[in-house]
Backbone as CSV, one residue per row, in Angstrom:
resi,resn,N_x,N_y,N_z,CA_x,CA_y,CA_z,C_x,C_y,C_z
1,UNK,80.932,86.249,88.322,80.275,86.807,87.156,80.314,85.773,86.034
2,UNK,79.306,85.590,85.215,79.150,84.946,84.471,79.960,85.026,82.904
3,UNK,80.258,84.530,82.164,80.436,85.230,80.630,79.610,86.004,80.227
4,UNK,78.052,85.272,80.473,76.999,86.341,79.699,77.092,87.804,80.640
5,UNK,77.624,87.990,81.763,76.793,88.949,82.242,78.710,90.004,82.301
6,UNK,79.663,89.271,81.659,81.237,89.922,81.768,80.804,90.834,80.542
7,UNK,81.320,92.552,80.651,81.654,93.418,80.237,82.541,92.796,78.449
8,UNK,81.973,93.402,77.330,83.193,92.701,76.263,83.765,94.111,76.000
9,UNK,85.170,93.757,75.722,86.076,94.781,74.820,85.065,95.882,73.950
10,UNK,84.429,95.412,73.503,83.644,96.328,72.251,82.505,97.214,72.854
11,UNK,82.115,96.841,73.814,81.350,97.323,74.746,81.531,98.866,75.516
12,UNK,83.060,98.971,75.464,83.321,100.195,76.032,83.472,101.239,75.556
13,UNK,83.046,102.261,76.423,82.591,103.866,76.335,83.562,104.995,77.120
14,UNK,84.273,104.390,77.784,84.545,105.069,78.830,86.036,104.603,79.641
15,UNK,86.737,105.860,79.947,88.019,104.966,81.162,87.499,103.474,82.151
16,UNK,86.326,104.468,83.025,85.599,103.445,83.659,85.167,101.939,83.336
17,UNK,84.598,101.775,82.359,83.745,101.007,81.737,85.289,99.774,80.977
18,UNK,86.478,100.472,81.008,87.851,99.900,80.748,88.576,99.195,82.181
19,UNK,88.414,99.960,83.206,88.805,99.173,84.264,88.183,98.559,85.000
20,UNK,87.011,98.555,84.603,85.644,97.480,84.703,85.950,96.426,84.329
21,UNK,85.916,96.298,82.873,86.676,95.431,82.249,87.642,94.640,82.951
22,UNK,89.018,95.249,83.155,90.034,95.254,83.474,89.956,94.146,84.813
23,UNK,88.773,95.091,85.582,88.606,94.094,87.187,88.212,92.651,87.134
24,UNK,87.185,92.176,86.006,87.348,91.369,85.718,88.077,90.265,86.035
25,UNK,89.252,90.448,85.290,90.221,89.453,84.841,91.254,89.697,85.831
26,UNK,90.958,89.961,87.352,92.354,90.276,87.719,92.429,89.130,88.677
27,UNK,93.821,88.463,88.743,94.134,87.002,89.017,95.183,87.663,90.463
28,UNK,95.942,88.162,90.667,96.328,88.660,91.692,96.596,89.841,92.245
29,UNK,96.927,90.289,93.208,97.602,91.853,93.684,98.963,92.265,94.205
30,UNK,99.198,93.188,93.940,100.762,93.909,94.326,100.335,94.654,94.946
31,UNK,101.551,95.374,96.247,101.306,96.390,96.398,102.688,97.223,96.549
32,UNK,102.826,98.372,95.848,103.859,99.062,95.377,104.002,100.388,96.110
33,UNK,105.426,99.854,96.904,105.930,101.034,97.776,107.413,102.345,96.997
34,UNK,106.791,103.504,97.365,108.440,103.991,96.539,109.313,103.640,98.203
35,UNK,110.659,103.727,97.611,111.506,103.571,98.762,112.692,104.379,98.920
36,UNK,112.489,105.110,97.678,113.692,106.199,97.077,113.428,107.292,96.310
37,UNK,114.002,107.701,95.483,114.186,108.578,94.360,114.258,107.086,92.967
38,UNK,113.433,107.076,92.438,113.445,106.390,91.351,113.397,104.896,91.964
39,UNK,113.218,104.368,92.729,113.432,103.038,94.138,112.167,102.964,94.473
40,UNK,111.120,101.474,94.035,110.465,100.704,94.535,110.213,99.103,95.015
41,UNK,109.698,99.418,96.015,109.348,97.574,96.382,108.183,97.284,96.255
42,UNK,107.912,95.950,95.420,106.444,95.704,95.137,106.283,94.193,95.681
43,UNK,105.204,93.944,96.172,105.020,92.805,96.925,103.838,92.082,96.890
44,UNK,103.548,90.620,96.453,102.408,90.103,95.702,101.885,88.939,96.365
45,UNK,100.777,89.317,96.132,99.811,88.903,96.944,98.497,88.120,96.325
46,UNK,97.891,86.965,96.603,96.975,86.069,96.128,95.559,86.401,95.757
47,UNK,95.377,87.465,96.966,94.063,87.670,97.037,94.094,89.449,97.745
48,UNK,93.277,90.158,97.456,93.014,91.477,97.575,93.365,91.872,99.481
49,UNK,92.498,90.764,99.969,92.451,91.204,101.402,93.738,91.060,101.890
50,UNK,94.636,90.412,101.635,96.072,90.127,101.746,96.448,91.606,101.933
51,UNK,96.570,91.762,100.696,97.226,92.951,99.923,96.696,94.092,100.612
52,UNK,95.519,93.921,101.057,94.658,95.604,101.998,95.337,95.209,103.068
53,UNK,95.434,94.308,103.899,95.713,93.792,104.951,97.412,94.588,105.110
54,UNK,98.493,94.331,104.430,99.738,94.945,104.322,99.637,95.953,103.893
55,UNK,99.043,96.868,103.257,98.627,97.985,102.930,98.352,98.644,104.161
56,UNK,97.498,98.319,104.958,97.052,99.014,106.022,98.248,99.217,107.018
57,UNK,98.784,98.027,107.246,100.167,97.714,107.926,101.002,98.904,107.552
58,UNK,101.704,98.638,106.666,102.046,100.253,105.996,101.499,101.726,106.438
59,UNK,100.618,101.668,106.028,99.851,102.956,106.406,99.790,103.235,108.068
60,UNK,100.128,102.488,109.003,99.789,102.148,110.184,101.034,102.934,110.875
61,UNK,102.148,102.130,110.346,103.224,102.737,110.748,103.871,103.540,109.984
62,UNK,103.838,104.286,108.655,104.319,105.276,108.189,102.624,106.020,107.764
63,UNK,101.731,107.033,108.061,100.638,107.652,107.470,101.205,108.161,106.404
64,UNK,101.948,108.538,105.870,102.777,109.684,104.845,103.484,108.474,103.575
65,UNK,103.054,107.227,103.813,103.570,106.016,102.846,103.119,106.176,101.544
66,UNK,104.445,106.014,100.718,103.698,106.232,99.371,103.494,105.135,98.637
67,UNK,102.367,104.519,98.892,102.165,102.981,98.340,101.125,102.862,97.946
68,UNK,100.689,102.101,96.728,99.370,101.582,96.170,99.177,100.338,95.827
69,UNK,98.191,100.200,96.191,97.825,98.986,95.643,96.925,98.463,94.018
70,UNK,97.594,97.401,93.786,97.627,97.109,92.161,96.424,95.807,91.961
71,UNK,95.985,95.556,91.531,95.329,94.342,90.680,95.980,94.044,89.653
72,UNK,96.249,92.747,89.773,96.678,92.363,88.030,96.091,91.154,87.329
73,UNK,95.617,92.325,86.179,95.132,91.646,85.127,95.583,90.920,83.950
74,UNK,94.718,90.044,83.545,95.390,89.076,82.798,94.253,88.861,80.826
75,UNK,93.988,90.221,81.027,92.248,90.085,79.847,93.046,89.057,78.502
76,UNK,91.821,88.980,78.069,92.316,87.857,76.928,92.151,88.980,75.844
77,UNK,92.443,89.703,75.870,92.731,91.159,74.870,94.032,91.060,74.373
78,UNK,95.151,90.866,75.519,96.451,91.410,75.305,97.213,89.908,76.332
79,UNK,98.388,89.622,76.039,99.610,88.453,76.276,99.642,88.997,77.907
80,UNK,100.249,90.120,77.434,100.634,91.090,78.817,100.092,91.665,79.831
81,UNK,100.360,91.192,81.195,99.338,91.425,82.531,99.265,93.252,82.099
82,UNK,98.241,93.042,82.874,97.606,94.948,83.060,97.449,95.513,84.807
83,UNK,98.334,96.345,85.069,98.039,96.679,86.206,96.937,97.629,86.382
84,UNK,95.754,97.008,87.216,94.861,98.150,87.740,94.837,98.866,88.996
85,UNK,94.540,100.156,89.108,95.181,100.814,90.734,93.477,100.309,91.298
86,UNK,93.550,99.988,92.724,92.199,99.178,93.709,92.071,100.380,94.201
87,UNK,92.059,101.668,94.084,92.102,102.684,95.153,90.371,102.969,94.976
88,UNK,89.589,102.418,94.521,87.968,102.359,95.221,87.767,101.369,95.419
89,UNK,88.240,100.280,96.026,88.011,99.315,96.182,87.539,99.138,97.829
């Protein structure tokens, strides 16, 4: 995507139209398992298909896994990465 054709901050209307945004700028992925009561493992990954790729793995051998997968963003809005959930991805 181009600059001219990237979504701006001021532009938005909507949750959507925010993690639009959001997708943008996202430089890598996690994907975040609970493993407990208050207990997670999160595990990071370069590129999306990675991350679906162990995701699926997961899902493969536990169906009942409680794990998602993250994008993380980096917008020039804020210092601080932004996690986005990929679950339409």
């Amino acid at each position: 995507m181009t600059n001219n054709n990237k979504i701006k901050l001021s532009d938005i209307k909507s949750s959507q139209d925010y993690d639009n945004y959001l997708r943008q700028y996202i430089e890598d992925y996690s994907v975040t398992t609970k493993i407990g009561a208050g207990k997670y493992k999160t595990n990071f990954f370069c590129n999306y298909e990675l991350a679906k790729a162990y995701f699926d793995r997961l899902v493969k051998k536990d169906p009942l896994t409680q794990s998602i997968i993250y994008g993380i963003s980096r917008p020039p809005h804020t210092t601080l990465p932004v996690n986005v959930t990929m679950e339409n991805m």
